[in-house]
C-alpha positions in Angstrom: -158.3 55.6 139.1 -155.0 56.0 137.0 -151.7 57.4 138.9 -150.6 60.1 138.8 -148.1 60.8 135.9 -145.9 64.0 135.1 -147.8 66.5 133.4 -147.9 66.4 129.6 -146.9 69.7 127.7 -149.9 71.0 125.6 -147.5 70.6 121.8 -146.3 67.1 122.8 -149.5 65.3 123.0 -149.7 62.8 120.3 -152.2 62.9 118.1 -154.2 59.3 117.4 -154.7 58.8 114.0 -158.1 58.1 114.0 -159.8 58.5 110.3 -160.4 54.6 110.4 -162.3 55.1 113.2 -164.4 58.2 112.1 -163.8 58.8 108.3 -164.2 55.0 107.1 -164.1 54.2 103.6 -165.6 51.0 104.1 -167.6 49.4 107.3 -168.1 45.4 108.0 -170.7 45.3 109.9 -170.2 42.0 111.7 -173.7 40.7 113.1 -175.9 42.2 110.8 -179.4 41.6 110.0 -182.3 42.1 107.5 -184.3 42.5 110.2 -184.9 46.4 111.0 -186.1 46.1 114.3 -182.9 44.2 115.7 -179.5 46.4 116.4 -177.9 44.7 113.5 -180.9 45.4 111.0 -180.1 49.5 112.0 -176.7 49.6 111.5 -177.2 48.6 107.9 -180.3 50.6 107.4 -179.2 53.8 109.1 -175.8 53.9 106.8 -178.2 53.1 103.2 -181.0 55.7 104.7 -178.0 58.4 105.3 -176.4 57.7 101.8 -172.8 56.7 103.4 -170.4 57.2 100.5 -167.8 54.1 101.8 -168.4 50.5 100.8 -170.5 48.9 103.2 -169.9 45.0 104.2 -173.3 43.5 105.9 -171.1 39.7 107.8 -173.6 37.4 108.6 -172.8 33.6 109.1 -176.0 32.1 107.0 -174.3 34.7 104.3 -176.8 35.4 101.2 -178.2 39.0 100.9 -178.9 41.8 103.7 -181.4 44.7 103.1 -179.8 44.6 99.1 -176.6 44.0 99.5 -174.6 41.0 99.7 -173.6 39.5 103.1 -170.4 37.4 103.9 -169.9 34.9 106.1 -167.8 36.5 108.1 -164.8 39.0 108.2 -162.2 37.0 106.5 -164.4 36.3 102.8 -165.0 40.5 103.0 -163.0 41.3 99.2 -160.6 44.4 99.8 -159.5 46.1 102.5 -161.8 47.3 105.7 -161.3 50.9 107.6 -163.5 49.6 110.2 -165.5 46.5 112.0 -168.8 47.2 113.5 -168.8 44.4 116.0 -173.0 43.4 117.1 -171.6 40.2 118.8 -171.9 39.7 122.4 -169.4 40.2 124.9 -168.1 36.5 124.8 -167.7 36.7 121.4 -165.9 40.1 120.9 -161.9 38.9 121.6 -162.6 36.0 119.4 -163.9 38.7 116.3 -161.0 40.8 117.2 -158.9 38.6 116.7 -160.2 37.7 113.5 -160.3 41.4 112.5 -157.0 41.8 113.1 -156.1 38.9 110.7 -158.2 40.7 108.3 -156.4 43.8 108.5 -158.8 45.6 109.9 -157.9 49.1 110.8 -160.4 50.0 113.6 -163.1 48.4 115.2 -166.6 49.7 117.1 -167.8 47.7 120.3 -171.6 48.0 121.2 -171.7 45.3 123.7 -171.7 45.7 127.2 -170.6 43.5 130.1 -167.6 44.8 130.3 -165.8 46.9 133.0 -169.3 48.2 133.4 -170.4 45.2 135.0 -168.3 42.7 136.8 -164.6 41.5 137.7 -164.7 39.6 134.5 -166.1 41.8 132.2 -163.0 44.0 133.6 -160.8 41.0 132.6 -162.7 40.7 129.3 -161.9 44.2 128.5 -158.3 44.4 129.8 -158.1 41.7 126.6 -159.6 43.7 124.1 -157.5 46.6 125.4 -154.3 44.1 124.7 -155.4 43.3 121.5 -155.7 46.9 120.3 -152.0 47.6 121.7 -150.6 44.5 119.8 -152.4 45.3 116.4 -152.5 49.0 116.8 -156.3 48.7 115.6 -158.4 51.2 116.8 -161.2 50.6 119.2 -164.5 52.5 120.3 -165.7 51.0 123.1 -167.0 48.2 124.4 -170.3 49.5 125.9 -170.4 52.3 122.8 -173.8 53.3 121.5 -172.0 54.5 118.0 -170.4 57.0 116.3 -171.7 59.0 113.6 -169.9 61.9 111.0 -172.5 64.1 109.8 -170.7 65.7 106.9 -169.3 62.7 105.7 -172.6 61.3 106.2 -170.8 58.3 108.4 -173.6 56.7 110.7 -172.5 53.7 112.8 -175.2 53.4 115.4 -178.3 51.9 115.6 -179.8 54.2 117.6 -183.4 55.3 116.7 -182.7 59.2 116.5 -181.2 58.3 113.2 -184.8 58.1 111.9 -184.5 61.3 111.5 -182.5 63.5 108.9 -179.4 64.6 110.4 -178.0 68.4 110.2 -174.6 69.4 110.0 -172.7 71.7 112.2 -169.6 72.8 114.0 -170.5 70.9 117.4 -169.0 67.6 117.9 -169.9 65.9 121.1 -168.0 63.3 123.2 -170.0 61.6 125.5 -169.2 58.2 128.2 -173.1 58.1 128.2 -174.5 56.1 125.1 -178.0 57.3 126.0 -177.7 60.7 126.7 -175.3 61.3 123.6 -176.9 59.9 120.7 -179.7 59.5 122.6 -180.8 62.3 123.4 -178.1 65.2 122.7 -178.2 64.4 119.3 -182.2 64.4 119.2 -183.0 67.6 121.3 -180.5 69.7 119.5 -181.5 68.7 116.3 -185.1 69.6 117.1 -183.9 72.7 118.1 -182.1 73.0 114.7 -178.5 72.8 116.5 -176.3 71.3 114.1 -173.5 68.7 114.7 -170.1 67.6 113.1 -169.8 64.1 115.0 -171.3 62.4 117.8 -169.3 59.9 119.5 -170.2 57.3 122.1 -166.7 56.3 123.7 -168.2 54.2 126.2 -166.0 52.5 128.5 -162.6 53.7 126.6 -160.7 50.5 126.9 -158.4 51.8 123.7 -159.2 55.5 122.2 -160.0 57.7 125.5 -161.7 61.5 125.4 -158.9 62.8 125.6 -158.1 61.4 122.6 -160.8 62.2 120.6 -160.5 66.2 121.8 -157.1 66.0 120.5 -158.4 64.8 116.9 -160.8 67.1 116.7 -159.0 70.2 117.2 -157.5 69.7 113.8 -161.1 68.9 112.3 -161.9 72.0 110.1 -165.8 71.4 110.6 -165.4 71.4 114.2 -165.1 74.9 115.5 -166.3 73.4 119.8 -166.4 70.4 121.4 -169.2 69.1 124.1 -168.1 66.6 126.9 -170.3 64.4 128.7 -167.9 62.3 131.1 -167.9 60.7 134.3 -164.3 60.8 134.1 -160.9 60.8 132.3 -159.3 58.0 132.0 -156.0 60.0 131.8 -156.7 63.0 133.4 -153.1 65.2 132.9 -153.6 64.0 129.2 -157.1 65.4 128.7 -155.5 68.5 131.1 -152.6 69.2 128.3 -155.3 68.5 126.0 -157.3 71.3 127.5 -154.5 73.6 127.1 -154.0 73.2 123.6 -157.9 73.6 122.8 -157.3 77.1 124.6 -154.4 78.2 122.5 -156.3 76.6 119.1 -159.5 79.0 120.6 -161.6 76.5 120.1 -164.0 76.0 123.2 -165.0 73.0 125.6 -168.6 72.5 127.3 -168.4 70.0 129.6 -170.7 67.9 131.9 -169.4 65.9 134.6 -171.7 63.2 135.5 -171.2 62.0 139.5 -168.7 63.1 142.1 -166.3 60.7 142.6 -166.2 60.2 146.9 -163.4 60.4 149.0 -163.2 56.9 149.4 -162.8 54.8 152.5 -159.1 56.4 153.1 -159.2 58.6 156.1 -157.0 61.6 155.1 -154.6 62.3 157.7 -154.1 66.2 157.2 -157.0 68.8 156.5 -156.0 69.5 153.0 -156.5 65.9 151.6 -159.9 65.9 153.3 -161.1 69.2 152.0 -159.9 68.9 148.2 -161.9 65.9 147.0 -162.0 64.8 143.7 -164.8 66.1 142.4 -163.4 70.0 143.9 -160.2 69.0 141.3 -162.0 68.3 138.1 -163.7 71.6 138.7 -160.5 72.9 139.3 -158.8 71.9 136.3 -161.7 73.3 134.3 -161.4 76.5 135.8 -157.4 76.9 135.2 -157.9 75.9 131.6 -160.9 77.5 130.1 -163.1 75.4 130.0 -166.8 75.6 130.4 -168.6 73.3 133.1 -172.4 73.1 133.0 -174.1 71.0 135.5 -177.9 70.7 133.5 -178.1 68.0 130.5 -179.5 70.4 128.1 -177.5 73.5 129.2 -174.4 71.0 127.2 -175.8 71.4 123.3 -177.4 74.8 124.3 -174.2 76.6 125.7 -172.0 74.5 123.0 -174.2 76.1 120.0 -173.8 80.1 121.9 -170.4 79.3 121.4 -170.7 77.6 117.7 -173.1 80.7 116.8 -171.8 83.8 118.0 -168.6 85.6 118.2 -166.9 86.1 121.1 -167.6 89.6 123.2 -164.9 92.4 123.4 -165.2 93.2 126.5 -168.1 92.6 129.4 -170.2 95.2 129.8 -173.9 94.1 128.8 -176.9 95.4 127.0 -180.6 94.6 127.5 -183.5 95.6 125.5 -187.3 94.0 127.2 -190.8 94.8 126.2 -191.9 94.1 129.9 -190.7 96.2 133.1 -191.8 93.1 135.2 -188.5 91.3 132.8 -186.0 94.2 132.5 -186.1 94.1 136.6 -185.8 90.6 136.9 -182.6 90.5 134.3 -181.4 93.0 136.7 -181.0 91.2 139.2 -179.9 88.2 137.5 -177.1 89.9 136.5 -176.2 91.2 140.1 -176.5 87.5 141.4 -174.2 86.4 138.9 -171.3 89.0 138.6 -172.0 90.1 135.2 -171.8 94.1 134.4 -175.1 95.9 132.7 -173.2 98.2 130.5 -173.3 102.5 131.2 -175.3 103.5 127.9 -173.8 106.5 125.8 -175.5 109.5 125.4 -175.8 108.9 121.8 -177.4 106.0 122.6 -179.8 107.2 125.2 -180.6 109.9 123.5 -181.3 108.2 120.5 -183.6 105.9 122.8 -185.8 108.0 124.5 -186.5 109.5 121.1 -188.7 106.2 120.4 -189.8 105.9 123.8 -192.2 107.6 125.7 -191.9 110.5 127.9 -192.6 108.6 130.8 -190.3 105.6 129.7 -187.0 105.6 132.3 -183.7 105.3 129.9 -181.3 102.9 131.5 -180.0 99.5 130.9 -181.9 97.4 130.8 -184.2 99.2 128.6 -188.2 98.4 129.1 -189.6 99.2 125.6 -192.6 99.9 127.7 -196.8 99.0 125.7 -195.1 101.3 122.7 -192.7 99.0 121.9 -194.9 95.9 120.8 -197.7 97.8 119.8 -195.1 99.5 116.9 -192.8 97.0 115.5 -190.4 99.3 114.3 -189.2 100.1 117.6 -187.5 97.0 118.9 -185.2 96.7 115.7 -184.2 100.6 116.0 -183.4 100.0 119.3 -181.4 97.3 118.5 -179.6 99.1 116.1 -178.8 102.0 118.7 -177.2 99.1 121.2 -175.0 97.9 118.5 -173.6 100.9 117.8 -172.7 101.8 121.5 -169.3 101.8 122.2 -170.0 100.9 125.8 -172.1 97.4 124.8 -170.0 94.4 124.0 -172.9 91.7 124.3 -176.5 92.4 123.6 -179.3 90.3 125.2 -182.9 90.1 124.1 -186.1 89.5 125.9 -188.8 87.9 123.7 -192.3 87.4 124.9 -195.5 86.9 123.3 -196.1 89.1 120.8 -198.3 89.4 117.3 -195.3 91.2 115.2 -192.4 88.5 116.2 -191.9 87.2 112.7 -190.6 89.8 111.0 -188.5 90.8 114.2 -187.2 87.5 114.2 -186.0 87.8 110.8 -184.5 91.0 111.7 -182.6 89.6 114.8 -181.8 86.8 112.6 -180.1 88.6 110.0 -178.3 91.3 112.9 -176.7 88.4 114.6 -174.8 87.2 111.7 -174.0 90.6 110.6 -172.8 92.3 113.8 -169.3 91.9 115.3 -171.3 91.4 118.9 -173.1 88.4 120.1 -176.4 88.8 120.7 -178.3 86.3 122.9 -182.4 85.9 122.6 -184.0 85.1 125.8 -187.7 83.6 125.5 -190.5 84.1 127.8 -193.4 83.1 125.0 -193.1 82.2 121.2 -195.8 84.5 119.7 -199.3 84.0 118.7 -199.2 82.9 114.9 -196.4 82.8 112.4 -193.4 80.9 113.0 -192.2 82.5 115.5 -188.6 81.7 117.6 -188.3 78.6 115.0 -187.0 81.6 112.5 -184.2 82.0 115.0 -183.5 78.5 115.2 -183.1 78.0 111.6 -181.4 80.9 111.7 -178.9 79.5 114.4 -179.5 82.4 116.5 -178.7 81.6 120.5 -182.0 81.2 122.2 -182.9 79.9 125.5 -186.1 79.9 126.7 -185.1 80.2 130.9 -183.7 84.0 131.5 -181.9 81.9 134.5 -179.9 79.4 131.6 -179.5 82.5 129.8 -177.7 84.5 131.3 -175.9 81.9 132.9 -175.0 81.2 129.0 -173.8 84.8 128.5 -171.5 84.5 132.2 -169.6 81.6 130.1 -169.2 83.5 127.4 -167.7 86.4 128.8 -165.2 84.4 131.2 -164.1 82.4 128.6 -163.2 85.5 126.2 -161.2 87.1 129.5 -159.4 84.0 129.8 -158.2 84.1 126.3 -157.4 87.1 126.9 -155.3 86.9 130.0 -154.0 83.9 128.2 -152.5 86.0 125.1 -151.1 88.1 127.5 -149.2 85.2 129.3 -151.6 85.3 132.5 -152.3 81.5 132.8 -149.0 80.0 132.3 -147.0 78.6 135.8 -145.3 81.4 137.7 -142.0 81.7 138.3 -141.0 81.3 142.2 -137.2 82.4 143.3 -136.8 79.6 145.5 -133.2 78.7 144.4 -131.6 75.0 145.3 -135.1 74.6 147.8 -135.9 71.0 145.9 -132.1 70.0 146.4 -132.3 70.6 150.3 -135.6 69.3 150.7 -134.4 66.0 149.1 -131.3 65.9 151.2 -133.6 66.4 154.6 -136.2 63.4 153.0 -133.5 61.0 152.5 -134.5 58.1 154.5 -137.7 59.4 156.2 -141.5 58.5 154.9 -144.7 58.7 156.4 -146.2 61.4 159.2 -143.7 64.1 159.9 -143.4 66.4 163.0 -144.4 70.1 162.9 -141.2 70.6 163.4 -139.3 68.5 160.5 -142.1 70.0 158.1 -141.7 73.6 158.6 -137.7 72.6 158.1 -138.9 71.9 154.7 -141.1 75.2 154.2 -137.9 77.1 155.3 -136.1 75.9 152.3 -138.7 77.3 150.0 -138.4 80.7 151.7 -141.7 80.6 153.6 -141.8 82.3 156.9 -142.5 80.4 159.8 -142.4 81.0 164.0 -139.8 81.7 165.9 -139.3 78.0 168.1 -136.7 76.4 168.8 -136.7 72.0 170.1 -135.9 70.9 173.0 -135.6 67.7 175.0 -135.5 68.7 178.5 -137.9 70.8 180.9 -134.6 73.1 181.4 -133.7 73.0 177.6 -137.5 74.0 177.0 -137.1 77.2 179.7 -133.9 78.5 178.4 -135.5 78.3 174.4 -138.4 80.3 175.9 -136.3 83.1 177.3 -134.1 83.4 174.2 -137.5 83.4 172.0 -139.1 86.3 174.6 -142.5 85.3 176.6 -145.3 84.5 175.7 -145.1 81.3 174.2 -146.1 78.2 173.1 -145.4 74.3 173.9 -146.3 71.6 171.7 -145.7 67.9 171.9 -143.5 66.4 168.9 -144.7 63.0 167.8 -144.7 61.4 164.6 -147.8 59.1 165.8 -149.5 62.1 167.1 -150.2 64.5 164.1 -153.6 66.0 165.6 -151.3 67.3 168.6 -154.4 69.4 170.3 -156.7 66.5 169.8 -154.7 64.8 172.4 -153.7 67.7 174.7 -150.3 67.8 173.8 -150.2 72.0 172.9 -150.0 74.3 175.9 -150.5 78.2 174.9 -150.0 81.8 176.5 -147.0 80.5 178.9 -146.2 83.5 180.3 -142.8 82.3 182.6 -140.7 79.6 183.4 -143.0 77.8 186.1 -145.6 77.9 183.4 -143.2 76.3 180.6 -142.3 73.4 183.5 -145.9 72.8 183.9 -146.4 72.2 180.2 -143.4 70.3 179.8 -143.9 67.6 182.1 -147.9 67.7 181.2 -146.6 66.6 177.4 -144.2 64.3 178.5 -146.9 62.4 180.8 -149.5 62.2 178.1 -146.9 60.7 175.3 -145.8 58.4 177.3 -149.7 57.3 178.7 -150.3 56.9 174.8 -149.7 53.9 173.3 -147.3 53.4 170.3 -146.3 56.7 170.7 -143.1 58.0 170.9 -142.1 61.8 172.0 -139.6 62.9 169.4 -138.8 66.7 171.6 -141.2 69.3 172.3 -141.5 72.4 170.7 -141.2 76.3 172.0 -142.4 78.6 169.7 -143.7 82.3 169.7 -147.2 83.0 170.5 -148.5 84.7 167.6 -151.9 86.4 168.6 -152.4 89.5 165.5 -154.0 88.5 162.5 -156.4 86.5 160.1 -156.0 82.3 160.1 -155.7 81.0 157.1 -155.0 77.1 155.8 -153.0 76.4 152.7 -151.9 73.2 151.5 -151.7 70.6 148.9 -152.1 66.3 148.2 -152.0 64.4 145.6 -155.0 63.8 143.3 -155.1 60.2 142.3 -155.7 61.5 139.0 -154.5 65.0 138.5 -151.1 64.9 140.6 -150.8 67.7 143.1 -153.4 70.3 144.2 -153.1 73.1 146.1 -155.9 74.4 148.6 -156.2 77.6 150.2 -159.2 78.8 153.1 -159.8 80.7 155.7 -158.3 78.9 158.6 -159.3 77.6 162.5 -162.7 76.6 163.0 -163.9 77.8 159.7 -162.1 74.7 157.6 -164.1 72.7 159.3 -167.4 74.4 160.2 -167.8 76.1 156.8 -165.3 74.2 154.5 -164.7 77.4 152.8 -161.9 76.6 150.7 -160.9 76.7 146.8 -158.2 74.3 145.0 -156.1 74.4 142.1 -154.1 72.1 140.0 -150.2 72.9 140.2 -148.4 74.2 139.5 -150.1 77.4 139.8 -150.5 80.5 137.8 -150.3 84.1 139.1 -154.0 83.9 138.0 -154.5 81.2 140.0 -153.1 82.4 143.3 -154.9 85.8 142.8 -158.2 84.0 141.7 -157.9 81.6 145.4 -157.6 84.4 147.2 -161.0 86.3 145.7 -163.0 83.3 145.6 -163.4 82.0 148.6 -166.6 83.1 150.5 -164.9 84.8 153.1 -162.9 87.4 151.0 -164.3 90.0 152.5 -162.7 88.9 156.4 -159.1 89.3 154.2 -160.0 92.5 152.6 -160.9 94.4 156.3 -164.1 93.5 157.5 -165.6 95.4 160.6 -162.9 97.4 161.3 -160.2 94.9 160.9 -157.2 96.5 158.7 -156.9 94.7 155.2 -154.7 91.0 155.4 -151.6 91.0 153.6 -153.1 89.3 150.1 -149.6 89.7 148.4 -147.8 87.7 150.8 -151.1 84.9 150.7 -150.0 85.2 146.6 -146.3 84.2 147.3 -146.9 81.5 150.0 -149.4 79.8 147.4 -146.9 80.0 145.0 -143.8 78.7 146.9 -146.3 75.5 148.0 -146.8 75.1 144.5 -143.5 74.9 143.7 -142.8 72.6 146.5 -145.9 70.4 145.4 -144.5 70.2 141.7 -141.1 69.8 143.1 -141.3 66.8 145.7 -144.5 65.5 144.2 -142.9 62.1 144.4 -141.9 62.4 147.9 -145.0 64.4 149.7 -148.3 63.1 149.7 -149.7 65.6 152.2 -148.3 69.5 153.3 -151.0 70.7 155.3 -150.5 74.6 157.0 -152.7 75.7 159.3 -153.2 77.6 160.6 -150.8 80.5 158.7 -151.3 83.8 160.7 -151.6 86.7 158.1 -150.5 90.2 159.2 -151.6 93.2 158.3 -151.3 94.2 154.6 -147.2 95.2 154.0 -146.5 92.9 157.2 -146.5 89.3 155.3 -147.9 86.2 157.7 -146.5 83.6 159.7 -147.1 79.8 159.4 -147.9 78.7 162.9 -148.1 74.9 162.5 -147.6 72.2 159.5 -148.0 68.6 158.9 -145.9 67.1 155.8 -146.9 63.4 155.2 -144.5 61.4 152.9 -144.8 58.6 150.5 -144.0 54.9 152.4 
C-alpha cells in the first residue's frame, strides 16, 4: 500500500502525455510471428485485420518477412522513429528490450508478460526495474502483466486477445481495467454483442509506470470519451485517483466502477474502535460516495450501467414513471422502487386523464401504469401512452417494462426513436424479447438502455438519479470541505503534542478536543484519594472514576472505571480499588485518576477517525456502546468532510431512526452530531501527521437544541 500523501487539488493534477501510448503512429512489435495462433502472430494480424493507419514494424531476430510485411531484426535496424514497442518477450528479457528501446528512442512501450509483482519477490524486483527505467527515459509504459490496449476510432489494436476476431464498434465508453481477462476479455466482447460501443479498452495491468489514475485524467480531455468504466483492485495512488475523481465531476463526465476484493485489515490489531471499524474496503466505498462516482458490485452491471450513462441524458429531477403491460410487473416495480429509495412520480391530471382515455374502465390509473390485455392486444396504445408520460411535468425518468409480445418491432422503433428525441431518459426493462421480428436487438442498435433483470434495472436508474443530485448539489457548492471556526486549535494542539507519541490518556485526548471547541465532561485529575474527594464535590455527585494509564487504553476491560459514586466513602472505595489494580498490572503505570460527571440522559454515539494507509484520514461516525460492536453500524468518510458528508453520516446509518425519536424518546440533537463531525475533521486534516487514531466513544447526545457531551476519548499518536 502507498502512504499516505497530502491531498492533491482536483486542477493541479498533471496530465501524462500519453498519445504514444494510445494514439501511435507507428508500433514495433518486438516478438512477432507469422504464426497466427501464437500471441505474436495476433498482434500483427489484429492491427492489418483492423486497418491501423500508423506504420507497423513486425521485430523478429531470424528477420525476413511477417504476415507481408517486412520484419527487422530487432528494434535498433527499425528505419524512423517509433511511438511505441509492443514487447512479446518474456519477463527475463523485458529490462534488456527496454533498454534497447530506450536507445531507439522509443516513446512508449506495452508489457504483456507476467511474472512480475504478480508473482514473486523477484518478479517485484524485476518490475521495480522496469519502473526505473521508465523514470530515467520518461518512456511510457503499460504494464507488465497487460493484456493490451486498443483505440477504436483510431482503429489502434495492440492486443492479441481473440475478441478482436470480431469487428469492433465505436463509442463513448472507455474502460480501464487491472484485469486483462475481464477487460478485453470479456467487457469488450459482451458489450459489443450487445451493441455497446467503446472509445478505448485499456489493460493496465500491474501499473508499474502509467497508473488508473492516470489514464482517467487523459481521458477526460478525450472528445470521444463522454464516461469512463473502472475495473480495479486498487489504486496505486489513491488521493491521485481521488483529485482525479473530483475533476471528472466538475468535467460531468461520469465513473462506473468495480472494485475487485476487499483489501483485510491486516494482522495489525487496531488499538481504538474507529481503526477497527473503518477498513479499507469501507474507505474506497467511501471515497466513491463523496465524489460521484458510481460503484457496481456485478461484472456485467460495469458496461451496462456505463452505456445508461453514454445513452441517455441525465434526469431533472427524481420522480419516476412506469408504463407495464402486466399487473403481476407494475407491482413488483413497485416495490422495487420502495426497497431502493427511489420516488414513483404523482401523475398530472392531464396525464391521467389522458390515460384512462385508452384504458379500460376497469384499468386503475396510477403509477405505475398496468396497460392491462388492451394494451398489447392494440399496439397503438403503449406509444400514446408514452407520449402522455413525456409530457408530464411531474415525470423526470421514464421506465419501460417489455415482455413478450407479437407487435414489439414497431414499438421498438418507436421507443428507439423517443429516446433520442426526448429531453428524459427512458430506461427499457426486459422480461421476454417477442415472438418473431427482431425484437429488443432494434433497441440495441439503437443504443437504447436495456436490461433484461427489473432488479439491475432499477438499480441502473438509482445511479442515475444520485449521480444527477450530486452534480447538482455540487453546482451549488454542497460537496466542497466545510468551513469549521476552530481558530488557532491546530497551533495548541501542536504545542500539547510536542514530545509525546503513542497511546494517550482520556484525559490528555479530550485536552486536545477542547481546543477544537468540542464539548466534553465536566472532570477534573487527581492524584490522591483526598484530591479525588474534593474534585467530586466541586463537580456535584454523582460521578465517575476512571483509572489514567497510558498502557491501559481499554480502561473498563481491566476494571479500572467506577460509576454512579454517589459520596465521598464511595469515591475512597474506587480510588484505592484503581490504584490496587494498576499497580497488580504489569508495565503499567498510573498517570492520576479521573473524576468526571456522570452523564446518564441521552443517545451514545462513537465518532472518530485513522488513517487509511491509502486515502489519509477518515472519519467514522455510529451509534455508540454495545451497538459498535454488536451491530457495527457505522458509516465513514474521507476528510476533510463536506456539510454533505456530515448530514449524509448522520441519515445513513441503520439506526437513524433511534436519533430521530424512536419509541417515545425525544429527537437527538443531529445539528450538534453535524458540528462535532466537522470539528474532528478538521482535527484529522489538521494533525494528520501527528494522530493516527481519535477514537470518542461513547459521545452522549442530548436532546435536540441541548448539543451532546463526549464522555470518553482515546488519541493514539504517531511513534
Amino acid at each position: 500500500m502507498s502512504t499516505p500523501t497530502p491531498s492533491v487539488p482536483a486542477n493541479d493534477v498533471r496530465r501524462l502525455d500519453l498519445r504514444p501510448l494510445l494514439s501511435p503512429t507507428s508500433i514495433a512489435v518486438i516478438g512477432a510471428s507469422s504464426d497466427v495462433a501464437k500471441m505474436g502472430g495476433r498482434l500483427v494480424k489484429y492491427p492489418l485485420r483492423h486497418a491501423y493507419p500508423g506504420v507497423l514494424f513486425p521485430v523478429n531476430p531470424r528477420g525476413g518477412e511477417i504476415q507481408g510485411l517486412k520484419a527487422y531484426r530487432d528494434i535498433l535496424e527499425v528505419p524512423g522513429s517509433v511511438d511505441l514497442a509492443v514487447l512479446v518477450v518474456p519477463a527475463e528479457q523485458v529490462v534488456a528490450t527496454l533498454e534497447q528501446c530506450a536507445e531507439k528512442g522509443v516513446r512508449a512501450a506495452l508489457i504483456l508478460a507476467s511474472g512480475f509483482a504478480e508473482a514473486s519477490e523477484e518478479g517485484r524486483q524485476l518490475q521495480e526495474r522496469v519502473a526505473e527505467i521508465a523514470q530515467r527515459t520518461g518512456m511510457r509504459m503499460c504494464g507488465p502483466n497487460s493484456n493490451g490496449l486498443v483505440n477504436m476510432h483510431e482503429r489502434i489494436v495492440a492486443s492479441s486477445n481473440p475478441t478482436l476476431e470480431a469487428d469492433l464498434v465505436p463509442g463513448r465508453i472507455a474502460v480501464v481495467s487491472q484485469s486483462g481477462g475481464l477487460g478485453l476479455g470479456s467487457i469488450l466482447y459482451l458489450g459489443q454483442k450487445r451493441h455497446i460501443g467503446f472509445s478505448y479498452h485499456i489493460s493496465s495491468g500491474n501499473e508499474a509506470d502509467v497508473e488508473a489514475a492516470d489514464y482517467v485524467r487523459y481521458l477526460l480531455d478525450d472528445p470521444n470519451t463522454d464516461v469512463i468504466a473502472l475495473l480495479v483492485e486498487g489504486f496505486k495512488s489513491a488521493r491521485k485517483f481521488a483529485a482525479v475523481a473530483d475533476l471528472a465531476a466538475e468535467r460531468h463526465k461520469p465513473i462506473v466502477v468495480m472494485k475487485l476484493g476487499r483489501t483485510p485489515l491486516g494482522t495489525q490489531i487496531a488499538s481504538s474502535h474507529t481503526a477497527l471499524l473503518a477498513g479499507s474496503d469501507r474507505s474506497h466505498r467511501a471515497v466513491f460516495e463523496q465524489r460521484g462516482i458510481i460503484q457496481v458490485n456485478d461484472f456485467d452491471d460495469l458496461y451496462e450501467v456505463a452505456a445508461l450513462f453514454a445513452n441517455t441524458p441525465l434526469p431533472q429531477g427524481d420522480a419516476i414513471g412506469m408504463i407495464s403491460p402486466s399487473g403481476g410487473i407494475a407491482i413488483l416495480s413497485a416495490d422495487l422502487c420502495s426497497d431502493l429509495g427511489l420516488t414513483l412520480a404523482n401523475l398530472s391530471p392531464a396525464t391521467r386523464d389522458g390515460i384512462a382515455a385508452l384504458l379500460p374502465s376497469f384499468a386503475a390509473i396510477q403509477n405505475p401504469i398496468d396497460l392491462t390485455a388492451i394494451g398489447t392486444s392494440d399496439p397503438t396504445i403503449y406509444p400514446r401512452c408514452i407520449e402522455l408520460m413525456l409530457n408530464d411535468p411531474n415525470v423526470h425518468v421514464l421506465v419501460l417494462a417489455l415482455t413478450v409480445n407479437l407487435n414489439y418491432d414497431s414499438l421498438m422503433e418507436f421507443i428507439s426513436r423517443a429516446a433520442h428525441s426526448a429531453s428524459k431518459p427512458i430506461i427499457c426493462i426486459g422480461a421476454g424479447d417477442g415472438l418473431a421480428g427482431r425484437g429488443f436487438v432494434i433497441l440495441e442498435e439503437g443504443q437504447v438502455p436495456l436490461f433484461r433483470s427489473f432488479t439491475k434495472g432499477f438499480a441502473a436508474v438509482r445511479h442515475l438519479i444520485r449521480y444527477a443530485d450530486y452534480l447538482r448539489e455540487r453546482s451549488g457548492g454542497r460537496t466542497g470541505p466545510a468551513v469549521v471556526p476552530v481558530g488557532d486549535a491546530a497551533a495548541k494542539a501542536r504545542v500539547a503534542l510536542q514530545g509525546r507519541s503513542g497511546v494517550q490518556t482520556e484525559a490528555f485526548s479530550k485536552s486536545l478536543l477542547q481546543a477544537y471547541g468540542i464539548p466534553t465532561t465536566r472532570e477534573e485529575l487527581a492524584t490522591s484519594s483526598a484530591g479525588a474527594i474534593t474534585a467530586a464535590v466541586r463537580i456535584g455527585y454523582p460521578v465517575v472514576l476512571k483509572g489514567m494509564s497510558r498502557q491501559l487504553p481499554h480502561k473498563t476491560d481491566v476494571g479500572i472505571v467506577h460509576l454512579n459514586l454517589r459520596d465521598k466513602e464511595m469515591v475512597a472505595t474506587a480510588y484505592a480499588d484503581i490504584v490496587r489494580r494498576v499497580t497488580e498490572l504489569p508495565n503499567a503505570q498510573l498517570d492520576g485518576v479521573l473524576i468526571q460527571e456522570m452523564v446518564t440522559q441521552g443517545t451514545e454515539v462513537i465518532v472518530g477517525f485513522s488513517q487509511d494507509p491509502q486515502f489519509g484520514p477518515i472519519v467514522l461516525f455510529g451509534l455508540g456502546g454495545i451497538f459498535v460492536e454488536a451491530l457495527q453500524d457505522v458509516v465513514v468518510r474521507v476528510a476533510p468532510l463536506s456539510r454533505r458528508d456530515a448530514e449524509a453520516m448522520v441519515e445513513t446509518i441503520k439506526g437513524a431512526k433511534v436519533l430521530q425519536g424512536a419509541r417515545n424518546r425525544p429527537p437527538a440533537d443531529t445539528e450538534a452530531i453535524i458540528d462535532l463531525l466537522l470539528r474532528v475533521s478538521q482535527m484529522a486534516v489538521d494533525l494528520e501527521d501527528q494522530i493516527v487514531e481519535l477514537d470518542l466513544n461513547p459521545v452522549v447526545v442530548f436532546e435536540r437544541g441541548k448539543g451532546l457531551k463526549a464522555v470518553d476519548a482515546l488519541a493514539i499518536l504517531k511513534s
